[in-house]
C-alpha atoms as an extended CHARMM CRD file, in Angstrom:
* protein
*
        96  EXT
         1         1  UNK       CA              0.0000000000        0.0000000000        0.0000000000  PROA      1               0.0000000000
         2         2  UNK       CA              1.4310000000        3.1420000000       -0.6610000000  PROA      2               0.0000000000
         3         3  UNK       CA              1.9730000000        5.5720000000        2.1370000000  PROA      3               0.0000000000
         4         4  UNK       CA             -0.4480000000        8.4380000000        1.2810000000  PROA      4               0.0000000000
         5         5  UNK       CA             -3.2070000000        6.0270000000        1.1830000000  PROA      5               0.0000000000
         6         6  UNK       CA             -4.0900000000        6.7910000000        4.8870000000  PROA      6               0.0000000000
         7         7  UNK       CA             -3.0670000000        9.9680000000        4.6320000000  PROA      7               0.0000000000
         8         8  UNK       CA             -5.8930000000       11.6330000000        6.1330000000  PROA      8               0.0000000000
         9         9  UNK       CA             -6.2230000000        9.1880000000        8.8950000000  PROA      9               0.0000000000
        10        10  UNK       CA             -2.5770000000        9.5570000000       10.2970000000  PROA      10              0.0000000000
        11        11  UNK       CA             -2.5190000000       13.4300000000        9.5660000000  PROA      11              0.0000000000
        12        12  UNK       CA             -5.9230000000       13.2590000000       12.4310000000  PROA      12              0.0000000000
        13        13  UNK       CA             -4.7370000000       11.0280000000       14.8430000000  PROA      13              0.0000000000
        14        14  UNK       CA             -1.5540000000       13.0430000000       15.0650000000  PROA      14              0.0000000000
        15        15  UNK       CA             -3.3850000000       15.5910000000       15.5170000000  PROA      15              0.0000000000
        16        16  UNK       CA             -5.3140000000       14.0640000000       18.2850000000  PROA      16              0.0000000000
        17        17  UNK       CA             -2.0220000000       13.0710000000       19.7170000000  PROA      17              0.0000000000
        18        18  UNK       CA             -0.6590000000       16.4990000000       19.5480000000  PROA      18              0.0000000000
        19        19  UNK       CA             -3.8380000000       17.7880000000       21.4730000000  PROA      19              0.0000000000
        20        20  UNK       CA             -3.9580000000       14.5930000000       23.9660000000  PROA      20              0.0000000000
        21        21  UNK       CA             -0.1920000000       15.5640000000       24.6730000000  PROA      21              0.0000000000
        22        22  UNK       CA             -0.3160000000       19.4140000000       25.0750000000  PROA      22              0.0000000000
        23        23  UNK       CA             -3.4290000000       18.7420000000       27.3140000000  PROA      23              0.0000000000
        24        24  UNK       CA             -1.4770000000       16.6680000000       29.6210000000  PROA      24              0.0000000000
        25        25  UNK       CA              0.9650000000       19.1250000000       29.6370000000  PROA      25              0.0000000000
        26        26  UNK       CA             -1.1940000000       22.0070000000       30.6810000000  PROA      26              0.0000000000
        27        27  UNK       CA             -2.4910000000       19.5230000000       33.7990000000  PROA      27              0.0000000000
        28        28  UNK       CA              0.8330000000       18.9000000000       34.7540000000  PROA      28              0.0000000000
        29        29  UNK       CA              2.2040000000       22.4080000000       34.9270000000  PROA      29              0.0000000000
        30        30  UNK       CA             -1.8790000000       23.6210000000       36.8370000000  PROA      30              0.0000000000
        31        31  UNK       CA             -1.6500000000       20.2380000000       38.9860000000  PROA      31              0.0000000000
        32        32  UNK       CA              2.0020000000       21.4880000000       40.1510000000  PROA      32              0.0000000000
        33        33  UNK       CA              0.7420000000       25.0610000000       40.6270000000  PROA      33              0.0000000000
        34        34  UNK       CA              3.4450000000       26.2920000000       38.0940000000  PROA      34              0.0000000000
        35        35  UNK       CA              0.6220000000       27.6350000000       35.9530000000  PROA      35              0.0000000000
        36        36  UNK       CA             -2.9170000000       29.3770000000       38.1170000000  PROA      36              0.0000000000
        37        37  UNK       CA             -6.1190000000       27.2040000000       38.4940000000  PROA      37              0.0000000000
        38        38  UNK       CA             -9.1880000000       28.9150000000       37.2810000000  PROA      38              0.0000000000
        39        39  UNK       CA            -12.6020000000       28.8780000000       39.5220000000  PROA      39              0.0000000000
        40        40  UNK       CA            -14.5740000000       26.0690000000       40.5800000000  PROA      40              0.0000000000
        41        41  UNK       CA            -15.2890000000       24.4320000000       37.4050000000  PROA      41              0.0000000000
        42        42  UNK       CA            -13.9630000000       26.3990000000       34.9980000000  PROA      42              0.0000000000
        43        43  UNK       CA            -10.4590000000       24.6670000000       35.3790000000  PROA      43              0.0000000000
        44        44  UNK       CA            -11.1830000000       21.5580000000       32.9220000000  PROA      44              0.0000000000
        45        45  UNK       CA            -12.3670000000       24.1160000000       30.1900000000  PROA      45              0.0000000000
        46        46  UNK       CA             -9.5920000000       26.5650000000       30.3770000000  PROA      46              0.0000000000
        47        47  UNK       CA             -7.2490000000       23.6710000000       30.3580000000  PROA      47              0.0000000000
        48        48  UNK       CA             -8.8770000000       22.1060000000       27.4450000000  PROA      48              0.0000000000
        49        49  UNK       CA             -8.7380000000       25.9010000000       25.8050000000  PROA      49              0.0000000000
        50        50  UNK       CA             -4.8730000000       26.6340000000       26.3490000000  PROA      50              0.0000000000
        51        51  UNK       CA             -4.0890000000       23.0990000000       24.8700000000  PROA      51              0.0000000000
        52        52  UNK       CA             -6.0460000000       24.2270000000       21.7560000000  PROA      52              0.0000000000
        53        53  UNK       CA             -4.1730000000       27.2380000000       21.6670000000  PROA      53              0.0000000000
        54        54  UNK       CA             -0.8600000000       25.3910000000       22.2100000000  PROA      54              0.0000000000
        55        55  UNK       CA             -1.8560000000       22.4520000000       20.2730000000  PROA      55              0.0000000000
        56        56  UNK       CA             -2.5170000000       24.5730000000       16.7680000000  PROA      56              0.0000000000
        57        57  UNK       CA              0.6520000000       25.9160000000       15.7770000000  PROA      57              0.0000000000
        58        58  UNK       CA              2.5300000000       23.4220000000       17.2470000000  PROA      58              0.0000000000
        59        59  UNK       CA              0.7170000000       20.5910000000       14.7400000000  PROA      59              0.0000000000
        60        60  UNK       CA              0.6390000000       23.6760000000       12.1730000000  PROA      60              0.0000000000
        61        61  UNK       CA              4.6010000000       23.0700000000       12.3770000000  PROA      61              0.0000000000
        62        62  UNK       CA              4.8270000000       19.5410000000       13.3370000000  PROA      62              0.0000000000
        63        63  UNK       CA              2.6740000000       17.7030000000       10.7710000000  PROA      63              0.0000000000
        64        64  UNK       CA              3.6880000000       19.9150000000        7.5190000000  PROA      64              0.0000000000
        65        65  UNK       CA              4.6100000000       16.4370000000        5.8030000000  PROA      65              0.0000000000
        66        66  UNK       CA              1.8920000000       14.4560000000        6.9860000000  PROA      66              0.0000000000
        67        67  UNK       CA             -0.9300000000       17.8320000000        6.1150000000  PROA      67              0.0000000000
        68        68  UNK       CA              0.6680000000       17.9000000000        2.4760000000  PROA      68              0.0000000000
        69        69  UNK       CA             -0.0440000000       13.8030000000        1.8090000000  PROA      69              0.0000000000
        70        70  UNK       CA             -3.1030000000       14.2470000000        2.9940000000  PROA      70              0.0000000000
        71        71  UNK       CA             -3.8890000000       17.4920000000        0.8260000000  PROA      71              0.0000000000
        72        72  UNK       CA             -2.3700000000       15.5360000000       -1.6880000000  PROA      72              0.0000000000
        73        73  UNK       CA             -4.7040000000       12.5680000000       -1.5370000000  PROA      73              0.0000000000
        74        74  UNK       CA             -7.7410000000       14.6830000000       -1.2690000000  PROA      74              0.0000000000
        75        75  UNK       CA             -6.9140000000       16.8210000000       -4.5670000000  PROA      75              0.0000000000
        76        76  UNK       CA             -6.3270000000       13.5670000000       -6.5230000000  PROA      76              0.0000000000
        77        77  UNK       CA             -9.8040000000       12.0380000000       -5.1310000000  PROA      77              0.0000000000
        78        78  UNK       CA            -11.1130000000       15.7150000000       -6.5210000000  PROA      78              0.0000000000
        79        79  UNK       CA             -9.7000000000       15.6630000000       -9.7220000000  PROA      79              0.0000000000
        80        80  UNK       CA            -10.9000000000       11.5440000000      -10.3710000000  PROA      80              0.0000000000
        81        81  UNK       CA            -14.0990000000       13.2620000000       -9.6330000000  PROA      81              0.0000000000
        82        82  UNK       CA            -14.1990000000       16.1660000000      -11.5790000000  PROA      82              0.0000000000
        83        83  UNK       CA            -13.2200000000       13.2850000000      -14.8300000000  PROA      83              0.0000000000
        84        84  UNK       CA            -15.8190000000       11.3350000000      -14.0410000000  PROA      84              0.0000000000
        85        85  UNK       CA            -18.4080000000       14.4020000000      -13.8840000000  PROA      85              0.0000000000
        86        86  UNK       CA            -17.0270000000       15.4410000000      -16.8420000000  PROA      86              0.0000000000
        87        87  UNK       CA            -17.0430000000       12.3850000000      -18.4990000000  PROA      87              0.0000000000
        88        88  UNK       CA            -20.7680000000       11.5790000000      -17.4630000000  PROA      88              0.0000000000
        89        89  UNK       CA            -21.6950000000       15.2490000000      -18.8130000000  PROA      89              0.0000000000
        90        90  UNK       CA            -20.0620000000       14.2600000000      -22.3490000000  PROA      90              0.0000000000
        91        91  UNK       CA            -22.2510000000       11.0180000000      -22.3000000000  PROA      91              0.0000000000
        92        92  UNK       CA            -25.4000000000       13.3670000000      -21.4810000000  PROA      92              0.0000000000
        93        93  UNK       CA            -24.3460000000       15.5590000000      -24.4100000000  PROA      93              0.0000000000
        94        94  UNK       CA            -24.3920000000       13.1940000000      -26.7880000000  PROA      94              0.0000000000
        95        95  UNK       CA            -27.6550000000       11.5150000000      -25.9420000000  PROA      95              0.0000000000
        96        96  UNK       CA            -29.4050000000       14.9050000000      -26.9740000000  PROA      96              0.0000000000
């Protein structure tokens, strides 16, 4: 199988990973007091926000190779597409 084939699917679960990871970093550094705990609640979904915001560039950086196989895969599934719309729209052409 060739390696872009799951292209998409590895480009998402590193992605996942890179979230899972930068979340468990932000608990570490609030559970150690290094970083301030928010109010009541509010802790889980400020944690969960700062690992977005860490998360995005870092994965925007990270995963270049894997984000251009997957763009890759998707623009060749497009343009297969786009033949066979084409192609059916020649058949319906000639019919008339």
């Amino acid at each position: 199988m060739s390696s872009h084939h799951f292209a998409t699917l590895r480009y998402t679960a590193l992605r996942i990973g890179l979230f899972v990871a930068s979340f468990a970093v932000v608990w570490a550094l609030s559970y150690v007091h290094v970083i301030p705990l928010a109010i009541g609640a509010s802790n889980t979904v400020w944690m969960l926000l700062l690992a977005i915001v860490i998360s995005a560039p870092l994965s925007f950086v990270l995963l270049r190779k894997q984000r251009d196989a997957m763009s890759e895969q998707i623009v060749a599934k497009v343009d297969r597409q786009r033949e066979r719309l084409a192609a059916n729209a020649g058949q319906e052409d000639g019919v008339q």
